[in-house]
N, C-alpha and C positions, 0 to 999 in steps of 0.2 A: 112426366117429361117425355116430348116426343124424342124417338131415335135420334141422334146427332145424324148432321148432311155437312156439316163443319168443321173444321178444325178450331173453333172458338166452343162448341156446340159438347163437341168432344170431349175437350178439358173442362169446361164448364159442368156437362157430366159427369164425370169421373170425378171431379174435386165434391161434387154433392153429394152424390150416390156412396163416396168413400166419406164422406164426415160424416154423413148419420149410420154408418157401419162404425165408424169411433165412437161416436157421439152416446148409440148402444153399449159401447164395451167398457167407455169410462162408468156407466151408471151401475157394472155389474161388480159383483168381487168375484174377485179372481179366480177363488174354488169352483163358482159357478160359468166359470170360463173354461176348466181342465177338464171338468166331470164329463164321463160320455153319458152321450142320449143314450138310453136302453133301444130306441126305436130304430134311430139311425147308424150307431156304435162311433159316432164321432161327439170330437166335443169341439167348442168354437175355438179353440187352441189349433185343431184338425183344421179347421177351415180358414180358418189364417194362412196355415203353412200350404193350404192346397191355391189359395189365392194367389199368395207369391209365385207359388212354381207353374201355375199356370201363366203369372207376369212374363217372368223369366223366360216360361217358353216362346211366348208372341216375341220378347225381345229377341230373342235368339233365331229365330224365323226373319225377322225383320233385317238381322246383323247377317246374317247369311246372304239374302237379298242382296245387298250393300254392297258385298264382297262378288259376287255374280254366280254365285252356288244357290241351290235346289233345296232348300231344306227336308227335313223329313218331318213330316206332318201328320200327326202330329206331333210325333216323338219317335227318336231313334226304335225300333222295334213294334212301334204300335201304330195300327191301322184306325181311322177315323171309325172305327165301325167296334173297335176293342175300345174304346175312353173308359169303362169299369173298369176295367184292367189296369187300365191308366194309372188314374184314379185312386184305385188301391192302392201298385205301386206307390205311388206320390203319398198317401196317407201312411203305408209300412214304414218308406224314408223318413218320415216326420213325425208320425204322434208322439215317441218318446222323447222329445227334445223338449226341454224347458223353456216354458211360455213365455217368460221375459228372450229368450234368443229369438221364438218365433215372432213378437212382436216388431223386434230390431230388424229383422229382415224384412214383415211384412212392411214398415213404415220405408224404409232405403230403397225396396223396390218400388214403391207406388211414388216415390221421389223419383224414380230412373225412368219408370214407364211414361210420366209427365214432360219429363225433358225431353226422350226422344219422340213423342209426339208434338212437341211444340218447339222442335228442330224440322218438320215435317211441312211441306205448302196443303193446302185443300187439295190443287189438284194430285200432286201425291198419295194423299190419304184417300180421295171422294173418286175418284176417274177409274172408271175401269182400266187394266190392261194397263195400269202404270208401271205394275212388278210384277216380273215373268210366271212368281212361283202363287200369285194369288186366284191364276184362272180366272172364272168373271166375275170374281169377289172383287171388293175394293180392300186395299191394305187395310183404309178405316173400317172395315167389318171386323176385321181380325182386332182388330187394338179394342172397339167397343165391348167386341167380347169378353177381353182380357179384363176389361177395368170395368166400365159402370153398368152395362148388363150382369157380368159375373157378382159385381157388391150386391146390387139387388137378391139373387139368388140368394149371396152369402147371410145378407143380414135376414132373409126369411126362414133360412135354415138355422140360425143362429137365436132366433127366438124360439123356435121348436128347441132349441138343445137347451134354453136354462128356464122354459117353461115347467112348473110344478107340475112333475109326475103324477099316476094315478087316479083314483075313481073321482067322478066327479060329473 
């Protein structure tokens, strides 16, 4: 699926990219959803929870925008150039949380991230220089990121995490 240049293109993406990331997670049990990867130290439990608060964050960028404040980018304290850091944080906040809460958030958010994206026109989302704080990015860069480039990641990492360990 090429890049989205759309706001049809966009959701379209994000609604695909995020049902075969479910689509993966109904087929598994559960245990093999908590367990961490020895390789990675996360388990797709982790990667739920880092979805959402990466959501959350674009939304948050976005809602700042809106309001005619600067956000901080990518996060209060962290430089584009620290995202490990990030990262971590967002994984320390999260791994001990019980995977039916993180699914209820992941699911609420990727419901929030849709609506305010198709509260959005193309030229809002696709124009340069439509919102102050995106530089010569377009806003829809940012939201691809958040939703169906990020599922991609997630569901590639999320098979390495309940793939059978060991020699072979």
């Amino acid at each position: 699926m090429p890049r989205p240049t759309t706001k049809s293109e966009l959701i379209a993406a994000a609604r695909v990219r995020h049902a075969a990331l479910d689509t993966f997670l109904e087929a598994q049990p559960q245990r093999a959803l908590t367990r961490l990867n020895p390789e990675t130290g996360w388990s797709v439990k982790d990667i739920l929870a880092h979805l959402t608060a990466w959501e959350q964050l674009c939304l948050g960028w976005w809602r700042a925008g809106q309001r005619g404040e600067t956000p901080a980018l990518p996060a209060v304290g962290y430089k584009w150039s620290q995202l490990p850091a990030l990262n971590a944080a967002i994984w320390k906040a999260h791994h001990r949380r019980r995977y039916a809460d993180v699914v209820l958030d992941y699911r609420a958010s990727f419901a929030e991230i849709l609506a305010a994206i198709d509260g959005l026109s193309d030229v809002e989302l696709f124009s340069r220089r439509q919102v102050a704080w995106t530089g010569k990015n377009t806003l829809g860069a940012y939201f691809i990121s958040a939703t169906s480039s990020h599922y991609d990641w997630a569901l590639k990492l999320a098979r390495q995490c309940v793939r059978p360990t060991g020699g072979g």
